[in-house]
C-alpha positions, 0 to 999 in steps of 0.5 A: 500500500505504501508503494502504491500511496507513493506512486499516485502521489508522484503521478498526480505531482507530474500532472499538476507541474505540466499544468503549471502554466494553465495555472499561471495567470491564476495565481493572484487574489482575484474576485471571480465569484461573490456569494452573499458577502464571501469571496470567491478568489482566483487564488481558491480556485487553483488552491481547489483544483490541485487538491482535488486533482490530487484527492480524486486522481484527476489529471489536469491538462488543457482540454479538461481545464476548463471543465474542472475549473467550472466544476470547482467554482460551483463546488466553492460556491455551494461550501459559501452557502454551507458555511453560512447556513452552518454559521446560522446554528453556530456548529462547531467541529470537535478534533476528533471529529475532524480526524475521524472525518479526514482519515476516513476520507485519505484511507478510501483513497489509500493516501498517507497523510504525511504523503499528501502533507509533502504533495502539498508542500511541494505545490504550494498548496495550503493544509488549511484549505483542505481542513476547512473543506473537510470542516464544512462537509462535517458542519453540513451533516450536522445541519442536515441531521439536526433538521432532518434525522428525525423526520426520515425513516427506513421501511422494511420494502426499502432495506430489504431492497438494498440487502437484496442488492447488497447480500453481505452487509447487515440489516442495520447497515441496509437501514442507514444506507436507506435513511442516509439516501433520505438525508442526502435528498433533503440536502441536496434541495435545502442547498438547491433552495438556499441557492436559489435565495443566494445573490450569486455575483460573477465578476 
């Protein structure tokens, strides 16, 4: 797993180094986006896109530039929102939250954290960028578990459904995949709502 963790991490830093210069004219603070009273900067963007490039396994190059570029404008504007909406109930995220949070999302990925510590270092990437993506998405779960874990439920159609689909897992995992569907699909239209009353400004 070690070789491995290095050999992606290595990969992933060629890609991002020939992309450097899709990258140059980028490197300022720029506005290019304000959602309400936050910025968005140019400086976010390409802080956004080499750590997701890096993440996710994503090779940057100039015919998929653009396409990753517009994604992560529209992914930084939905975590403004998410930010604020989790500011309005005052959530606060725990260390060992934090932690859990973040070694479960680099073990998915078979990535060493020290690994990816260098990876950043060496792309002039900020540690603190990736933690406060990683902060949203938990204050984002409690906001939508807060307003809405009480009002789904799980039905025995539903689990069994998914245990059919899905033989190894145990009934109580089937009935946490079906309730975590319900809790995503309010999520999605709680953001989509707040998007709606945001004043979104392209510059």
């Amino acid at each position: 797993m070690k070789k491995f963790t290095l050999f992606i991490l290595f990969f992933i830093l060629i890609a991002i180094a020939s992309s450097k210069t899709l990258f140059a004219n980028q490197m300022d603070h720029k506005i290019v986006v304000k959602v309400n009273d936050r910025i968005i900067t140019s400086f976010d963007i390409v802080q956004r896109i080499k750590i997701n490039s890096i993440i996710n396994n994503i090779k940057i190059n100039e015919s998929n530039m653009n396409i990753v570029r517009n994604s992560v404008i529209n992914e930084l504007i939905d975590e403004k929102i998410k930010i604020e909406k989790s500011n309005e109930y005052n959530i606060k995220v725990d260390e060992k939250e934090y932690l859990d949070f973040e070694n479960n999302i680099l073990s998915q990925r078979g990535i060493q954290k020290e690994k990816l510590n260098d990876v950043f270092i060496e792309n002039n990437i900020s540690y603190e960028e990736f933690s406060n993506f990683i902060k949203t998405q938990i204050t984002w779960q409690k906001v939508i578990g807060g307003l809405y874990f009480r009002l789904v439920s799980a039905s025995e159609i539903e689990i069994n459904e998914v245990l059919k689909n899905s033989p190894y897992i145990s009934y109580d995992q089937a009935k946490q995949i079906v309730i975590q569907k319900q809790l995503d699909l309010k999520s999605n239209k709680l953001l989509r709502d707040l998007k709606n009353e945001a004043t979104i400004e392209y510059r």
